[in-house]
N, CA, C and O atoms as a GROMACS GRO file, in nm:
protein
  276
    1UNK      N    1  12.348   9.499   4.727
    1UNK     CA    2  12.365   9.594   4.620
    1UNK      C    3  12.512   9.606   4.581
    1UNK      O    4  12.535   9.591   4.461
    2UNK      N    5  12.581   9.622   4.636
    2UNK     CA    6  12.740   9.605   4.688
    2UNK      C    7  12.773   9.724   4.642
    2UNK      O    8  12.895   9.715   4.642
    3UNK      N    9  12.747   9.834   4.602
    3UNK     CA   10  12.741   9.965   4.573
    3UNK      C   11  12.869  10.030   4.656
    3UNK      O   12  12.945  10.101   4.591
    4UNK      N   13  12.894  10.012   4.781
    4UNK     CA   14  12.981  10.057   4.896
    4UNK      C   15  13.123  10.101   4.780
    4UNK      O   16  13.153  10.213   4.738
    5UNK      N   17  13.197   9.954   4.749
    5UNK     CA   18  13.302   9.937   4.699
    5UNK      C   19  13.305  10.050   4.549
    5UNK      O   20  13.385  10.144   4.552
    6UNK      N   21  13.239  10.036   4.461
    6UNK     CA   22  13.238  10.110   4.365
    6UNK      C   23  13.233  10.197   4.341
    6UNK      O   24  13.276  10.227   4.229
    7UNK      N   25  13.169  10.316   4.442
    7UNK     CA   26  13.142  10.446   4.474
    7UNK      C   27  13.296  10.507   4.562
    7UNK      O   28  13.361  10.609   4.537
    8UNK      N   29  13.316  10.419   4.653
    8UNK     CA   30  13.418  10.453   4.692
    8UNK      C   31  13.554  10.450   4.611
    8UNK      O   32  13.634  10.539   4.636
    9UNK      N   33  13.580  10.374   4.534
    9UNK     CA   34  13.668  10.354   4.460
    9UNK      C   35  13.645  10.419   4.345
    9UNK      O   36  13.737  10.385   4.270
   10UNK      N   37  13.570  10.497   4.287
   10UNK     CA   38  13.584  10.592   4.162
   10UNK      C   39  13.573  10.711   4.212
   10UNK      O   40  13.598  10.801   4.132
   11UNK      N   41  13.531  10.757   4.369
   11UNK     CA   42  13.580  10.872   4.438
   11UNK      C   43  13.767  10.841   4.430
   11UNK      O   44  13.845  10.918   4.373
   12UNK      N   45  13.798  10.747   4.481
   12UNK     CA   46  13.944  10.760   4.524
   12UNK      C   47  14.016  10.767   4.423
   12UNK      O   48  14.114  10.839   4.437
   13UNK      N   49  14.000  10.705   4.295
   13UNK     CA   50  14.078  10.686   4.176
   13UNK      C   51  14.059  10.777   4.100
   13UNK      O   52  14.149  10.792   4.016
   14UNK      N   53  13.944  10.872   4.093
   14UNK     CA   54  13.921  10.968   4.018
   14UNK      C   55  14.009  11.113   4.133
   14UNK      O   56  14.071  11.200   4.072
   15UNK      N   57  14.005  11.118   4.254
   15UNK     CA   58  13.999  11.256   4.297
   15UNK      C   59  14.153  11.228   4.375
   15UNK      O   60  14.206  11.338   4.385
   16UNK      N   61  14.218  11.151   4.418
   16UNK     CA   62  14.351  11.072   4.482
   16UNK      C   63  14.468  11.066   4.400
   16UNK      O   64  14.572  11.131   4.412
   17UNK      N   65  14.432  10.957   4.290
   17UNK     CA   66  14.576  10.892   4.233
   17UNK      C   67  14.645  11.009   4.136
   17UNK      O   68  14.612  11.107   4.069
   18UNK      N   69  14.764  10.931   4.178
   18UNK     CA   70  14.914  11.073   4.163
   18UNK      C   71  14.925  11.048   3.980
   18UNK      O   72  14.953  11.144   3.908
   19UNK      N   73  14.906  10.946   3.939
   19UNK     CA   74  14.908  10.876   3.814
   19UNK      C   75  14.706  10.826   3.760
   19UNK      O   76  14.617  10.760   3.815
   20UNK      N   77  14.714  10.880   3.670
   20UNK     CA   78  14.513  10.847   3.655
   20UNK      C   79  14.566  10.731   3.554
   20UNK      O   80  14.650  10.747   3.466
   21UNK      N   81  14.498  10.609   3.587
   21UNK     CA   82  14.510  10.498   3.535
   21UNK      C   83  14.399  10.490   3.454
   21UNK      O   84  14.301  10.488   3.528
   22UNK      N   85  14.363  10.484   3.324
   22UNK     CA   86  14.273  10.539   3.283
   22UNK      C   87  14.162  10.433   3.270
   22UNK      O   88  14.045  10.454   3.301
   23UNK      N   89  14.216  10.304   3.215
   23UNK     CA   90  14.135  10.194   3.242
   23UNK      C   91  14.083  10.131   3.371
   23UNK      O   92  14.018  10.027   3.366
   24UNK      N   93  14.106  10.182   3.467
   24UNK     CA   94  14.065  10.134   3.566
   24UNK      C   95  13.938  10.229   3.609
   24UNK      O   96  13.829  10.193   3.653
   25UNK      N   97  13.993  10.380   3.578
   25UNK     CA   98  13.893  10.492   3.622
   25UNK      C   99  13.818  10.451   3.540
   25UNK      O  100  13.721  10.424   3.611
   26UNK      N  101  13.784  10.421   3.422
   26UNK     CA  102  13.660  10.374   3.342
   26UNK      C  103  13.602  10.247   3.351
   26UNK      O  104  13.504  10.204   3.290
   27UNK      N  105  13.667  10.198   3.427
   27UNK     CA  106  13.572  10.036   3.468
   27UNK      C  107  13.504  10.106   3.616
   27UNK      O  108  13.407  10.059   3.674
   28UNK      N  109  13.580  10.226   3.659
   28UNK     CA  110  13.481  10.197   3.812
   28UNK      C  111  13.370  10.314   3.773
   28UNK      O  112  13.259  10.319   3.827
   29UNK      N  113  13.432  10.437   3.642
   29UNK     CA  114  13.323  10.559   3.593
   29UNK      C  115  13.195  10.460   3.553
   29UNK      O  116  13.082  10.480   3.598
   30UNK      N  117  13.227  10.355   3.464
   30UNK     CA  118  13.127  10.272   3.381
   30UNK      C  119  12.995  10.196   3.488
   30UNK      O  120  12.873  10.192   3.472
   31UNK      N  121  13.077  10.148   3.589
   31UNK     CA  122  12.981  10.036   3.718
   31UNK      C  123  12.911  10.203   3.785
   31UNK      O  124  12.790  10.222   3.788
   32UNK      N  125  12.999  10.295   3.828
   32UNK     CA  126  12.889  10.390   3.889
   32UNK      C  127  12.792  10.436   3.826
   32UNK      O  128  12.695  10.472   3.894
   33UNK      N  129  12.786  10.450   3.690
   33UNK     CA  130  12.677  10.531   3.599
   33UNK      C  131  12.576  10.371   3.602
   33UNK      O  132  12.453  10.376   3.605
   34UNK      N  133  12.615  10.302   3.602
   34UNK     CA  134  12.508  10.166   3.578
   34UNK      C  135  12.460  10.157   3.725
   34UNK      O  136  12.355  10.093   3.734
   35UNK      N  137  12.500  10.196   3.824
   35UNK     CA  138  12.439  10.170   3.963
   35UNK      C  139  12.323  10.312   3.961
   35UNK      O  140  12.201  10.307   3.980
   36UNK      N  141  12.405  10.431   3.932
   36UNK     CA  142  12.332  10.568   3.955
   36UNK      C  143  12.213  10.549   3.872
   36UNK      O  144  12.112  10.611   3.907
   37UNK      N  145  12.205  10.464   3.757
   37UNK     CA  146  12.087  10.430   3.637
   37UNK      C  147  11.991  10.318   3.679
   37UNK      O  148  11.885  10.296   3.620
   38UNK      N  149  12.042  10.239   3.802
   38UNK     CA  150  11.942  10.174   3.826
   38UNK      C  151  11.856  10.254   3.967
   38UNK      O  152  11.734  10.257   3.984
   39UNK      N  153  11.966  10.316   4.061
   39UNK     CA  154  11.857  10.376   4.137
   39UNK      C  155  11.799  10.513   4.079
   39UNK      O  156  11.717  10.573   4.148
   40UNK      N  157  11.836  10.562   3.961
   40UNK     CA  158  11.734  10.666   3.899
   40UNK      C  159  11.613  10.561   3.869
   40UNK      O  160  11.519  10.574   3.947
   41UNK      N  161  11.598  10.457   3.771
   41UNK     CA  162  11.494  10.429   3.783
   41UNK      C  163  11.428  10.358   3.795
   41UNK      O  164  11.346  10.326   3.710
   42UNK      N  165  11.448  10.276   3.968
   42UNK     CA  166  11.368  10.281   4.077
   42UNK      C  167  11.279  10.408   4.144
   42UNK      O  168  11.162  10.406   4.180
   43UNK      N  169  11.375  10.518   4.148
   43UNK     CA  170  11.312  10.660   4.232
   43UNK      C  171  11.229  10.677   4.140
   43UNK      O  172  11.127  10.731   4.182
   44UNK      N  173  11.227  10.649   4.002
   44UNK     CA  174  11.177  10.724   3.915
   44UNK      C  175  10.987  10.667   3.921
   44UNK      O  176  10.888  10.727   3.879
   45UNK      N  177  10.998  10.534   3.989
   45UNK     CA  178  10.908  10.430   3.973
   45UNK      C  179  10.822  10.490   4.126
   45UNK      O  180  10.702  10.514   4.120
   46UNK      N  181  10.881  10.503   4.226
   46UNK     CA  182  10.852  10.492   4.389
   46UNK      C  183  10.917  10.601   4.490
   46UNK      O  184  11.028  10.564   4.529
   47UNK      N  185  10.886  10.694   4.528
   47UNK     CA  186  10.951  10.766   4.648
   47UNK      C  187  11.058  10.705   4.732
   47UNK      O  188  11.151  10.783   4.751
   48UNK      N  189  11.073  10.581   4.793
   48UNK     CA  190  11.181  10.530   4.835
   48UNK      C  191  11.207  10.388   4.760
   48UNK      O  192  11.150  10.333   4.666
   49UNK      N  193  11.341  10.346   4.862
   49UNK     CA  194  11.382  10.244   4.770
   49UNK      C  195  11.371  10.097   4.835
   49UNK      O  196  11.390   9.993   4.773
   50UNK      N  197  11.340  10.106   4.962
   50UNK     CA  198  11.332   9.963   5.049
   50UNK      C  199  11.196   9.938   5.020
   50UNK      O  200  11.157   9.837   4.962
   51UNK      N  201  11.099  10.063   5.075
   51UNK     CA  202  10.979  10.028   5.084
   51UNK      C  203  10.879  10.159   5.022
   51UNK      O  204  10.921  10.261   4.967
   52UNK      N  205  10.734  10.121   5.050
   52UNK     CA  206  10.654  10.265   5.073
   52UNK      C  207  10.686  10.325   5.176
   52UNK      O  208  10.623  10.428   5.154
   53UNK      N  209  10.745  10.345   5.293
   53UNK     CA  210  10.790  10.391   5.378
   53UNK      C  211  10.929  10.420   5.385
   53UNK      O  212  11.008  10.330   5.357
   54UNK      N  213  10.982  10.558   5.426
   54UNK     CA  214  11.139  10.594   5.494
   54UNK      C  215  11.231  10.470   5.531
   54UNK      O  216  11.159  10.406   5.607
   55UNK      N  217  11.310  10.426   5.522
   55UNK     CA  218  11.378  10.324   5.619
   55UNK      C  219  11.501  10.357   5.584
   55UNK      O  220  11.540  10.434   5.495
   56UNK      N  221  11.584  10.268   5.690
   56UNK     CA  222  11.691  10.294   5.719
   56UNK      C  223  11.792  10.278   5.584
   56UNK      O  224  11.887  10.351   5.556
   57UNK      N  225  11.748  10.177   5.520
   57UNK     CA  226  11.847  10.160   5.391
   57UNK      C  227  11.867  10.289   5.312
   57UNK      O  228  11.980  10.321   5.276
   58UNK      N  229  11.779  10.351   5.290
   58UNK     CA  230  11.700  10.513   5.253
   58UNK      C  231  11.792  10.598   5.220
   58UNK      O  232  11.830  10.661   5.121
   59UNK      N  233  11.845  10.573   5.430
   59UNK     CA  234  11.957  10.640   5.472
   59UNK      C  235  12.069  10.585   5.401
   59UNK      O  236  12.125  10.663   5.324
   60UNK      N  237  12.110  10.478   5.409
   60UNK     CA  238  12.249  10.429   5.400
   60UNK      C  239  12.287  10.457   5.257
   60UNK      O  240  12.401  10.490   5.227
   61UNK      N  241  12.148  10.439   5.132
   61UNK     CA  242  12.179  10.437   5.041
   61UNK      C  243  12.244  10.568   4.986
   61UNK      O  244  12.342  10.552   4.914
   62UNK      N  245  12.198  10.703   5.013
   62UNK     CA  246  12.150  10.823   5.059
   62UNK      C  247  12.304  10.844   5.108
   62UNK      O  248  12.347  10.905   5.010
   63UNK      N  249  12.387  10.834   5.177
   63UNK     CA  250  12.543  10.843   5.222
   63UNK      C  251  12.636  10.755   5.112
   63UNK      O  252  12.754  10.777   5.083
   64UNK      N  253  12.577  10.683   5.075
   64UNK     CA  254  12.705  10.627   5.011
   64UNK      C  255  12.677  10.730   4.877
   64UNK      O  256  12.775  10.801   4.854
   65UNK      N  257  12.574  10.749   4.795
   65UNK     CA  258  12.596  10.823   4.697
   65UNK      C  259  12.577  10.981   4.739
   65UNK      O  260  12.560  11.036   4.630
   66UNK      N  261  12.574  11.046   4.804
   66UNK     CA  262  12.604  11.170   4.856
   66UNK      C  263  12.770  11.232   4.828
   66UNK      O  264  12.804  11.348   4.805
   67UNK      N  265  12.863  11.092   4.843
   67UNK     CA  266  12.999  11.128   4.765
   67UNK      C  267  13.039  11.193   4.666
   67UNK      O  268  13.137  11.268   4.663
   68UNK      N  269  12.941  11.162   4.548
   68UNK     CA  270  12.946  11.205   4.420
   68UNK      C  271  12.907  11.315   4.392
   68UNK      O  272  12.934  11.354   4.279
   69UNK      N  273  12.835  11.404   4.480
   69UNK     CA  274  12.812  11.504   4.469
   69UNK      C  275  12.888  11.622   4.477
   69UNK      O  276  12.834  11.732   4.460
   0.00000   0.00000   0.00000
C-alpha cells in the first residue's frame, strides 16, 4: 500500500516545519486524500480491509491513519 511514508510525512510537514513549503504540503495533502478515498471506498464496500474477518493488517492499517485524527 506504501501508505506508511505519506501519512507520516503530511503529519510532519503540515504540523513541524518552521517554514510551510507549500508545494510539497500539497503533493503529500493531495496522495493522503487519494489514499483516505480509496480506503473510504473499500470500507464503504466490506467491514474490513484484508478480509471477511479482523486481521492484523486491520490493525496496522487502523495506526497508521489514526494520525490524522
Amino acid at each position: 500500500m506504501g501508505c506508511l511514508w505519506v501519512v507520516n510525512g503530511f503529519c510532519h510537514l503540515y504540523a513541524y516545519t518552521w517554514t510551510k513549503m507549500e508545494l510539497t504540503i500539497n503533493r503529500y495533502t493531495m496522495a493522503t486524500k487519494c489514499q483516505l478515498d480509496v480506503l473510504d471506498n473499500n470500507l464503504a464496500k466490506k467491514t474490513y480491509m484484508a478480509s471477511k474477518e479482523y486481521r492484523i493488517a486491520d490493525s496496522i492499517i487502523w495506526l497508521w491513519y489514526c494520525q490524522l485524527a
